[in-house]
C-alpha positions in Angstrom: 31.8 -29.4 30.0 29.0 -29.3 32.4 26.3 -26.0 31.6 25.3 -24.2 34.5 21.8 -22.8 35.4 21.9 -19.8 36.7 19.3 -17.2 38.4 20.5 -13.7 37.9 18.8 -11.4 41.0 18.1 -8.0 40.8 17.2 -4.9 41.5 20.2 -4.6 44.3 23.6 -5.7 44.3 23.6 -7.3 48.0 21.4 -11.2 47.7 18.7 -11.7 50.7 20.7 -14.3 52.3 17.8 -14.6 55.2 14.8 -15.4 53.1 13.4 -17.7 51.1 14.4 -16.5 47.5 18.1 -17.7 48.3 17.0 -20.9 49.2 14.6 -21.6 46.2 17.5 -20.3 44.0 20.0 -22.9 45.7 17.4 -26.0 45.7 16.5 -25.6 42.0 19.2 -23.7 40.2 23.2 -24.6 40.3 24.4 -20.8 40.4 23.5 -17.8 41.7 24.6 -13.8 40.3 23.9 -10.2 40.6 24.6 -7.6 38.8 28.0 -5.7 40.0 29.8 -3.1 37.9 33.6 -2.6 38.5 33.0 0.7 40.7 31.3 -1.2 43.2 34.7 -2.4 44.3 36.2 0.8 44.5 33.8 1.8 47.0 34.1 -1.0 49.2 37.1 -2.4 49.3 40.4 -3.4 47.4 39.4 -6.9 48.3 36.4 -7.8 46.2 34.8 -10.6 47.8 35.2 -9.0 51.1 31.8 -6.4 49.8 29.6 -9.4 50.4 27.9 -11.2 53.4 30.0 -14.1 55.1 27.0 -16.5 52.8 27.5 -14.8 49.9 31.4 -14.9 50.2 31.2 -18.6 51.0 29.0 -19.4 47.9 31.5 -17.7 45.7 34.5 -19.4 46.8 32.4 -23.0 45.8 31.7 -21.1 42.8 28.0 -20.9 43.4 27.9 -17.1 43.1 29.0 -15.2 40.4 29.4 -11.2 39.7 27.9 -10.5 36.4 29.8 -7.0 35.0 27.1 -5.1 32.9 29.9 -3.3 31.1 30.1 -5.7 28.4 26.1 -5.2 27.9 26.8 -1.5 28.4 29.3 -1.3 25.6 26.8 -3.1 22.3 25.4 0.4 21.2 22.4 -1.9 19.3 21.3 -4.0 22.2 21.8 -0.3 24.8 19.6 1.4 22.5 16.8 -1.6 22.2 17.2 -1.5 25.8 16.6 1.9 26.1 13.6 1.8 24.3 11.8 -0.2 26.6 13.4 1.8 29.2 11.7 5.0 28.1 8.3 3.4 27.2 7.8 1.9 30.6 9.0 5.0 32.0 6.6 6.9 30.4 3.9 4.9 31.4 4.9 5.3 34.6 4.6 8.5 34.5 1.2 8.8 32.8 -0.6 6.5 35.1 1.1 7.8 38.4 -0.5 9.7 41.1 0.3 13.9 40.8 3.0 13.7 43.6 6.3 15.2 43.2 8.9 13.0 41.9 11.8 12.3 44.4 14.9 11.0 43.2 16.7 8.8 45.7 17.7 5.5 44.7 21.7 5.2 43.9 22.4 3.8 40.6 25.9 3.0 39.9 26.9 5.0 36.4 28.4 2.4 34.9 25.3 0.6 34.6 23.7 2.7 32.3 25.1 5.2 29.2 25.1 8.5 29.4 22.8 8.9 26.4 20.4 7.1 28.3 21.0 8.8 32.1 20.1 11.9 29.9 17.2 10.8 28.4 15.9 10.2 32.1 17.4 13.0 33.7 14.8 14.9 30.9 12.0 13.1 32.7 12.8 14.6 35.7 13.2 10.9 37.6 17.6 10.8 37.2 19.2 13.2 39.3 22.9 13.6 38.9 24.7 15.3 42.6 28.3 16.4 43.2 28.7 16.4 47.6 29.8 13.3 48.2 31.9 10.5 47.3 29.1 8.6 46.5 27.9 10.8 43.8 30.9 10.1 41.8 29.9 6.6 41.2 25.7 7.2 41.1 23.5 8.6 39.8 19.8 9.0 42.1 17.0 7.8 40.3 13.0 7.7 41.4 12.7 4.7 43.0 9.7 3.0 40.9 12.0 4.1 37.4 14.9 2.3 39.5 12.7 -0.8 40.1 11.7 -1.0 36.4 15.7 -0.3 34.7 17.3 -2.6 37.1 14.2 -5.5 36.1 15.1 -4.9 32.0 18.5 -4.8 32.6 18.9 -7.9 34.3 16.4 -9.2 32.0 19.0 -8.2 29.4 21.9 -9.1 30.9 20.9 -12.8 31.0 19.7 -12.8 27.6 23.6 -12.0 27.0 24.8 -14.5 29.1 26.4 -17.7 27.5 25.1 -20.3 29.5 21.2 -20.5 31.0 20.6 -17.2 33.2 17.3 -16.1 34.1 16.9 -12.7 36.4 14.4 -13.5 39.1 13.8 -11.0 42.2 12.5 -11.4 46.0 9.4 -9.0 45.0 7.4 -10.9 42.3 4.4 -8.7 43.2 5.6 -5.6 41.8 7.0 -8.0 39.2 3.5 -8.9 37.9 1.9 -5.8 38.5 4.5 -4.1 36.3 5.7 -6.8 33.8 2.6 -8.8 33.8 1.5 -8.9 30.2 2.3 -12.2 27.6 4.2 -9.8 25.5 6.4 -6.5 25.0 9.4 -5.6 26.9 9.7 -7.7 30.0 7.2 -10.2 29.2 10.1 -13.0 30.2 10.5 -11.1 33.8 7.2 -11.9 34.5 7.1 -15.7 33.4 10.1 -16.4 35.2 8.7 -15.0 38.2 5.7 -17.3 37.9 7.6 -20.1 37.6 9.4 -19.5 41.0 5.7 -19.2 42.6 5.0 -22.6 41.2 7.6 -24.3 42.5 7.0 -26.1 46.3 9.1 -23.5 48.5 11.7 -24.4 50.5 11.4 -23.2 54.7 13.4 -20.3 55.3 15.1 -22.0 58.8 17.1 -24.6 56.6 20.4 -23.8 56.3 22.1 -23.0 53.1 24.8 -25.9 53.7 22.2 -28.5 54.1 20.6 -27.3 50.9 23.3 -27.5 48.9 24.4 -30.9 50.0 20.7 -32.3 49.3 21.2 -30.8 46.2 24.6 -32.6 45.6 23.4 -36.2 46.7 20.3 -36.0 44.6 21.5 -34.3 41.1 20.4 -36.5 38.8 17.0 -36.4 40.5 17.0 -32.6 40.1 17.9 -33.1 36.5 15.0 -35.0 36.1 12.9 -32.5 37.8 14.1 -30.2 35.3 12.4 -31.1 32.6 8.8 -30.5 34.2 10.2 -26.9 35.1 11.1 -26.1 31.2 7.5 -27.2 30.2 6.4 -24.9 32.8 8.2 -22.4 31.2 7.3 -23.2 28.5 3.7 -23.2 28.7 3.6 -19.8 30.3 5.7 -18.5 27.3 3.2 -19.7 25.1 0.5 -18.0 27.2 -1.5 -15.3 25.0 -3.4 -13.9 27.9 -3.9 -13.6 31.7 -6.5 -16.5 31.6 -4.4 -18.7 30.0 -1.5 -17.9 32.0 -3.7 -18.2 35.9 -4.8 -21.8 34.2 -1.2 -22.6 33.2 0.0 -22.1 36.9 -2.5 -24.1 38.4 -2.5 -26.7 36.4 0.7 -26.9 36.7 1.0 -26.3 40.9 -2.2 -29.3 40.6 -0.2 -31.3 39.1 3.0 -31.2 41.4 0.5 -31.8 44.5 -0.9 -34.8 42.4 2.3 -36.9 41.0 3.8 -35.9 45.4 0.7 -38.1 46.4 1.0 -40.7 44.0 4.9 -40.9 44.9 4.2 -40.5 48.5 1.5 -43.1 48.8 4.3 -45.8 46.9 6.8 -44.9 48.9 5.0 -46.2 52.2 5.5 -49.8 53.7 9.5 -50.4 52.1 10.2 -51.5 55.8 7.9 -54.2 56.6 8.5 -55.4 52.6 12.4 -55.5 53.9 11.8 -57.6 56.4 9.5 -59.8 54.8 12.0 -60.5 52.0 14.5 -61.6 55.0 11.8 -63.8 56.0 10.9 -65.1 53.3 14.7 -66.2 52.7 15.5 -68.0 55.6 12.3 -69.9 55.2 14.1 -70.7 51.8 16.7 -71.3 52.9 15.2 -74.3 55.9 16.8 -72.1 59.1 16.0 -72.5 62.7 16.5 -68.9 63.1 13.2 -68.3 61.2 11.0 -69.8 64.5 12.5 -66.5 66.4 12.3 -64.1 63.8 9.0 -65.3 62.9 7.7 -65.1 67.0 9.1 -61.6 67.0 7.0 -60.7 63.4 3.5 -62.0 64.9 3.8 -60.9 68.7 1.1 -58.2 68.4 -1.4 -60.7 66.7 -1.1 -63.2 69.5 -1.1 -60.2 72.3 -4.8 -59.9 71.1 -6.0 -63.4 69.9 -4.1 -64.8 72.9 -2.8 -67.7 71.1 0.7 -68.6 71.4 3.2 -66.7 68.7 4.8 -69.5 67.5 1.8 -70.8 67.0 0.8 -68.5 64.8 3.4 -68.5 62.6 3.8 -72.3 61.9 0.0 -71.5 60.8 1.2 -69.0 58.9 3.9 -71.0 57.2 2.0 -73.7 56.5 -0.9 -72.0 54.9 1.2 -69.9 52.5 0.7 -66.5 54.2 4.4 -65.2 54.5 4.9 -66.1 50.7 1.7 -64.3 50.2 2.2 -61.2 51.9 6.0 -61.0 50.6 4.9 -61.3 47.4 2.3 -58.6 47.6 5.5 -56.3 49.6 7.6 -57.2 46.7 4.8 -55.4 44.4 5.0 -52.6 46.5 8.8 -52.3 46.9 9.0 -52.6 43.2 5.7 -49.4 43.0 8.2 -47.5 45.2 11.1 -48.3 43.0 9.3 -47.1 39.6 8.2 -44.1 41.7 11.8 -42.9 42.5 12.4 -42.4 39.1 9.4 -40.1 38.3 10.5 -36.5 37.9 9.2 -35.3 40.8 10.8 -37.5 43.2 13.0 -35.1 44.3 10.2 -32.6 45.9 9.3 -35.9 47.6 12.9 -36.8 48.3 13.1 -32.9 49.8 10.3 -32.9 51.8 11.4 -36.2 53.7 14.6 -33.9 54.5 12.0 -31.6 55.7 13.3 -28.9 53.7 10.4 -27.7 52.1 7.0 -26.0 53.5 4.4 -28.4 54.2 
């Protein structure tokens, strides 16, 4: 059974589908979630699928997107109450360090993605607001939106710790992310290293369509596999990070070394065509044909153009003194550079940029 990767967005339910973090998700990742509690649908519509963008509706019929309920978090009293403990410090930080402005609560929460022993311990703070007008208020509570920024990070930083196969919760705002969940340790230290490792990666241009991504993604798997294992030593690395200098060096080693190993496999890449045809040369002059006088004229047209000595001319020169072996054995060196470089594991951020699906 194949294991998916999968990056879990937060802080709201809907995906960007016009940006780049949609994109970057698709070209390195094989799934795609958000968190969606069961009462989203009864607000929306019997239908399920039929809540989210035509893109969004699409991906989940391929089963590239995925609903993640948080009940099944919501209902292990141990992990809710380790959860809420990070909860309330960062919270409290908050709320320490803020500017004396009067709290407003008015970001919708859906109830079912927190416990009540926690919505109270909020509500105490004066940043969780519970209202009885509308509909809406039956399914939400209304939370200060810089506490609703920092639950909905932790919780999806919790929920894909509970996931089964490889989830990690990424966002569209990794500024706030590394402002607020900076640090190499404490609660949410993984938010912030996953965020990093997005920023690292080559980004992917926001007017490529999600189709054409997905089928580059398809016809070059096992180069993205590949690829893979230079984004878990990333990871890695920045895991193993014990302070802000060590992480700033990890990243740019690590972006240096992408730019680096693209050269290289650029550069080897170069010069397959004239080695092609070369190598059909080089055959038929094997091989004793006649044709070999025309191919051959065609080959050094531009060389007699300037010397103004007669093609053929130039090539029975050419065969005589060796050249054509020559220079197809030196193009058979190259082809065979290009070859070893296709299966370094970043040929597929080469392979993606020749698509022209990535920035320049």
């Amino acid at each position: 059974m194949k294991m998916s990767r999968t990056l879990l967005y937060y802080p709201y339910i809907e995906i960007p589908t016009s940006g780049q973090w949609l994109r970057s998700a698709l070209l390195y990742w094989d799934q795609v979630a958000a968190v969606v509690p069961r009462s989203y649908d009864d607000m929306r519509d019997e239908d399920a699928i039929q809540r989210y963008s035509s893109e969004i509706r699409d991906l989940h019929a391929r089963g590239i997107f995925r609903p993640i309920n948080p009940d099944g978090l919501v209902r292990d009293e141990e992990k809710m109450q380790r959860l809420k403990t990070d909860v309330l410090e960062n919270v409290d930080a908050f709320l320490k360090n803020r500017e004396r402005k009067t709290l407003r609560c008015t970001e919708p929460i859906f109830q079912q993605k927190l416990t009540m022993e926690l919505s109270y311990a909020l509500e105490e703070r004066g940043v969780v607001e519970r209202r009885k007008k509308t509909r809406q208020d039956h399914f939400c509570f209304y939370f200060e939106p810089a506490v609703a920024d920092i639950y909905m990070a932790l919780l999806a930083d919790y929920l894909a710790q509970n996931e089964r196969s490889l989830t990690i919760p990424s966002t569209d705002r990794p500024d706030w992310i590394i402002k607020t969940f900076g640090g190499t340790s404490g609660a949410g230290a993984s938010l912030g290293i996953s965020t990093r490792l997005l920023d690292v990666l080559p980004q992917p241009e926001t007017s490529v369509s999600i189709d054409k991504l997905l089928r580059f993604r398809d016809k070059y798997r096992g180069e993205l596999l590949d690829f893979r294992q230079e984004m878990d030593k990333v990871e890695s690395d920045l895991a193993s990070a014990k302070d802000d200098k060590q992480i700033r060096d990890t990243v740019t080693k690590a972006s240096e070394k992408i730019e680096r190993e693209c050269l290289v496999i650029n550069k080897a890449l170069k010069g397959s065509r004239i080695g092609t045809l070369l190598g059909s040369i080089s055959s038929l002059l094997k091989a004793g044909s006649p044709t070999i006088l025309v191919s051959g004229t065609a080959l050094m047209t531009n060389v007699a153009y300037n010397s103004q000595v007669p093609a053929l001319a130039i090539l029975k020169c050419a065969i005589a003194g060796g050249f054509i072996e020559v220079a197809v054995n030196y193009f058979k060196e190259r082809i065979e550079r290009r070859s070893a470089a296709l299966k370094s594991p970043f040929a597929y951020l080469i392979l993606a940029k020749k698509k022209r699906l990535l920035r320049p």
